[in-house]
N, C-alpha and C positions, 0 to 999 in steps of 0.2 A: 222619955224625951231625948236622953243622950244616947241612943243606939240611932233612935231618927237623924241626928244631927251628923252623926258619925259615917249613917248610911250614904246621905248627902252628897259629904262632902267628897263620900268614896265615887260618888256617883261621877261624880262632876270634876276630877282629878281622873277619873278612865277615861273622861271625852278626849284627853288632848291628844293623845295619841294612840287609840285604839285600832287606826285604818293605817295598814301596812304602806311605807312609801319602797317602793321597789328603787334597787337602783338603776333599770333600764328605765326607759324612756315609755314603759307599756300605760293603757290608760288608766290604772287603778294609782300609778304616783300621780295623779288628777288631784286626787283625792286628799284632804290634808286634816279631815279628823270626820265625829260621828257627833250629829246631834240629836237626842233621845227627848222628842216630844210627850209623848206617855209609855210607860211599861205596867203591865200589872206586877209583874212580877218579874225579878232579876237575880240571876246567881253568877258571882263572881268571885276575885280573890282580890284582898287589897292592894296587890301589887296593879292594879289598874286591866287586869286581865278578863273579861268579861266571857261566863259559858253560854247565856242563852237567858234569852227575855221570853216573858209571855202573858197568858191572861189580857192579849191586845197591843200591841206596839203601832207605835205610829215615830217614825224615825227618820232624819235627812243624811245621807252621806253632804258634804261640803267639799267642794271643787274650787281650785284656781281660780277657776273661770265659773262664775255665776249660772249660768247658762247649763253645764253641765250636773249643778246638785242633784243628787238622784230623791226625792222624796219615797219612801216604804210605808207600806202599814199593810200586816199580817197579824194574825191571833201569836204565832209563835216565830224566834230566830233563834236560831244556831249557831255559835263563833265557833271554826276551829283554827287552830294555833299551831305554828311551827316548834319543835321542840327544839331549839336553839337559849344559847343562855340568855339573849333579848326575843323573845317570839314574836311571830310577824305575825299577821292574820294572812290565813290560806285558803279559808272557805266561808261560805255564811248562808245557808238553808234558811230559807222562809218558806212558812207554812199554814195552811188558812187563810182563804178570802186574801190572797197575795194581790198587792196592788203595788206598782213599782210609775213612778211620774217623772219623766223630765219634760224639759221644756220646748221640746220637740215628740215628746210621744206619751203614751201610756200602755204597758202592758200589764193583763190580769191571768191571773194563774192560782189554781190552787195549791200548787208549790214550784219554788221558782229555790236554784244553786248555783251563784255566782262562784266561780275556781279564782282566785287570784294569782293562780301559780302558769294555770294554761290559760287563763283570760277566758275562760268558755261559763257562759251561764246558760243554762238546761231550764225551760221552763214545764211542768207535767200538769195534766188536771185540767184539760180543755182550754188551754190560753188561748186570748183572744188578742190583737195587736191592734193599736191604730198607731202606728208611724211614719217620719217624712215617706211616701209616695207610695203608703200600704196603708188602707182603711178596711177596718174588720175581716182581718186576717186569724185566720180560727185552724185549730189541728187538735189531735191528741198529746201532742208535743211539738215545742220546738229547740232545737240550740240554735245561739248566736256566740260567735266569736267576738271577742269584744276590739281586737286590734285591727279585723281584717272585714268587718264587716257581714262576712260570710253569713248564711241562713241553713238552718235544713230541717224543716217541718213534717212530721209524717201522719199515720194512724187516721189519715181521711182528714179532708180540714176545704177550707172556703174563703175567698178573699172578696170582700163587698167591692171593693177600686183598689186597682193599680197604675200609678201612672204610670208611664214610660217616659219621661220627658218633665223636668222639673219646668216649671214658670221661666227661667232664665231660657232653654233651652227653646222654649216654643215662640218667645221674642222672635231671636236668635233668625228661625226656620220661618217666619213670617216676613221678616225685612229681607231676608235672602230670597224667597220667591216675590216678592213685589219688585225685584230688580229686574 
């Protein structure tokens, strides 16, 4: 019972600060800690340094802005760590049944690698997208830039709807030709 209590408290003493605050202005200082809905299994070190969950993770990054929390659940994750004498988080591999949700999208991917360093998350394993003005967006891969927006999907892929034109826009072009 006191190695349970012990593992706990380790558990929950790594949430506060496990997600790197960069000092640029990029979008992962968003992000201001990790919250670990289930792990089956965790290996870490009690300085609060976490290697890799698995056995089923279901997991939130927590953002500034509400809006932004990224929800995760994969069979397995990966932390890598800067070797600096406070380490940052640099990278974070998800694997298995990858499902990644925010509140404007949902991407699924059999394995999905967010870079904190270059801001580029690679998703591999037949991803599928539904996001703002892309509904079931499908490839053998895709990367996304996380500061610039940028896309680039390859290995054959399909997109169910694109819009060209958000709902603001098509106002917009309606009251401008009814003039």
């Amino acid at each position: 019972m006191k190695a349970l209590g012990i593992g706990l408290l380790w558990s929950v003493s790594a949430l506060s600060w496990i997600v790197a605050q960069p000092e640029d202005d990029s979008k992962a200082a968003e992000y201001e800690s990790l919250q670990l809905h289930y792990f089956g299994y965790m290996e870490g070190n009690l300085d609060g340094t976490i290697y890799g969950l698995s056995k089923g993770v279901k997991m939130s990054l927590i953002a500034q802005n509400t809006e932004d929390n990224l929800r995760v659940d994969a069979e397995k994750v990966d932390f890598e760590w800067s070797d600096e004498e406070k380490p940052s988080l640099t990278r974070m591999v998800f694997s298995g049944d990858v499902v990644l949700v925010q509140a404007d999208g949902t991407i699924r991917a059999d394995k999905a690698t967010i870079n904190f360093e270059t801001m580029e998350a690679v998703f591999t394993g037949n991803p599928v997208a539904d996001i703002p003005g892309i509904r079931g967006a499908e490839a053998e891969f895709m990367q996304m830039n996380l500061d610039s927006g940028d896309v680039v999907a390859g290995g054959g892929g399909k997109v169910e709807e694109f819009r060209f034109h958000s709902d603001d826009d098509s106002d917009s072009s309606d009251s401008a030709s009814q003039n």
